[in-house]
Backbone bond lengths (Angstrom), bond angles and torsions (degrees), N, CA, C in turn:
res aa  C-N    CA-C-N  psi(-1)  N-CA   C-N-CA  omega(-1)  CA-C   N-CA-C  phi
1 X - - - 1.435 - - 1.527 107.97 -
2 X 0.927 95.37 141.11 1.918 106.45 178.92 1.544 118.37 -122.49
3 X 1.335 113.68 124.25 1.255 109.21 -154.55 1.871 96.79 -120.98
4 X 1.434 127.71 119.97 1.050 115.81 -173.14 1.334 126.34 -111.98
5 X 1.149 155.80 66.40 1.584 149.32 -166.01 1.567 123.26 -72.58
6 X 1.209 121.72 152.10 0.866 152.33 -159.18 1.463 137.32 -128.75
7 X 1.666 100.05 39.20 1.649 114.82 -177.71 1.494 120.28 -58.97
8 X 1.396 119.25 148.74 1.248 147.61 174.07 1.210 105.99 -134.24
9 X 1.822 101.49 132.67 1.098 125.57 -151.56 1.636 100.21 -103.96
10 X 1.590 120.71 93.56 1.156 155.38 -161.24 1.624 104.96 -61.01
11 X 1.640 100.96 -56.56 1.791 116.20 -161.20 1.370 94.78 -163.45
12 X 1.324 112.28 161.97 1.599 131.38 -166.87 1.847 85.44 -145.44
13 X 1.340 109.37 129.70 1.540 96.46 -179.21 1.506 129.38 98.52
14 X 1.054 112.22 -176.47 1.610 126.96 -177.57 1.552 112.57 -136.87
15 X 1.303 108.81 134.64 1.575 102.56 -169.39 1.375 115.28 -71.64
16 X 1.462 97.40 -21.47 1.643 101.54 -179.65 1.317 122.80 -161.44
17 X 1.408 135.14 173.92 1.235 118.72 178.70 1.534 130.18 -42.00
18 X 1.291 111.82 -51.01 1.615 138.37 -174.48 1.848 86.60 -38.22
19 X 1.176 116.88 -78.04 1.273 144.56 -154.21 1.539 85.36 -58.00
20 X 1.048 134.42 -67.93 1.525 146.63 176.03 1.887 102.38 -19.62
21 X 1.299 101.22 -73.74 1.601 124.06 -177.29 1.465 97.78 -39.20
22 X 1.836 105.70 -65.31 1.515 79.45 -159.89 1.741 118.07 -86.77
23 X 1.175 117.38 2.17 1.127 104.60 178.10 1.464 102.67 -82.65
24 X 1.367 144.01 -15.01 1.249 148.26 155.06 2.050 95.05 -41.26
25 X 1.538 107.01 -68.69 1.333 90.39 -154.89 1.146 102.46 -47.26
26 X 1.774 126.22 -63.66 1.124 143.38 -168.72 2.015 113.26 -9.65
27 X 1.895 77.06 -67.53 1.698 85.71 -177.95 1.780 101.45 -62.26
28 X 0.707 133.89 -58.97 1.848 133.29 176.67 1.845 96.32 -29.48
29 X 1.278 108.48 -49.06 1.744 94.40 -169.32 0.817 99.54 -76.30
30 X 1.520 135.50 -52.40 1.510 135.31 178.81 2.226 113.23 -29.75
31 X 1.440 103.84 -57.44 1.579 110.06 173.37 1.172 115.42 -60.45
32 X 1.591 115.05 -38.25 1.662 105.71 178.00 1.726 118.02 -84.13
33 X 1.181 95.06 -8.21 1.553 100.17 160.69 1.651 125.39 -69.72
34 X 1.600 92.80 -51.57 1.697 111.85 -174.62 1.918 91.55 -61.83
35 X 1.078 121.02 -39.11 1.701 117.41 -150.45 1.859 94.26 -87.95
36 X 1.485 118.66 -6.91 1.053 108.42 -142.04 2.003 78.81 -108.79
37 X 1.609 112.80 -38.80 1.036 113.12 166.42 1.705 122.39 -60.67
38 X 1.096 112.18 -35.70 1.676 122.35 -173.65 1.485 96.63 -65.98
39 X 1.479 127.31 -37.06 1.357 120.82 -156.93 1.694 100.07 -114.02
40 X 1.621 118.73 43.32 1.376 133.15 150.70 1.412 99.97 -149.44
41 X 1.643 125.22 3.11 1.755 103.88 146.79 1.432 101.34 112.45
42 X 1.790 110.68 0.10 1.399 105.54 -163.16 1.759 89.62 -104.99
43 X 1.782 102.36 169.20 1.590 94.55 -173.24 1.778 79.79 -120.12
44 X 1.644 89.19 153.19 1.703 119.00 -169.34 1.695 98.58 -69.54
């Protein structure tokens, strides 16, 4: 199966600080997730 998309590039950025923060945490949980799986052997 072949699946094809067709994104358009909406926004570059964060409208504002608020938005800034949490996509900071987000990505931070995202790494301590990935590091947390790597270091019991499982793949992300």
């Amino acid at each position: 199966m072949l699946v094809v998309n067709d994104w358009q590039v909406v926004q570059i950025g964060h409208r504002n600080d608020a938005e800034r923060e949490i996509a900071l945490g987000i990505a931070e949980r995202r790494r301590e997730q990935r590091r947390t799986r790597s270091a019991y052997g499982r793949s992300s």
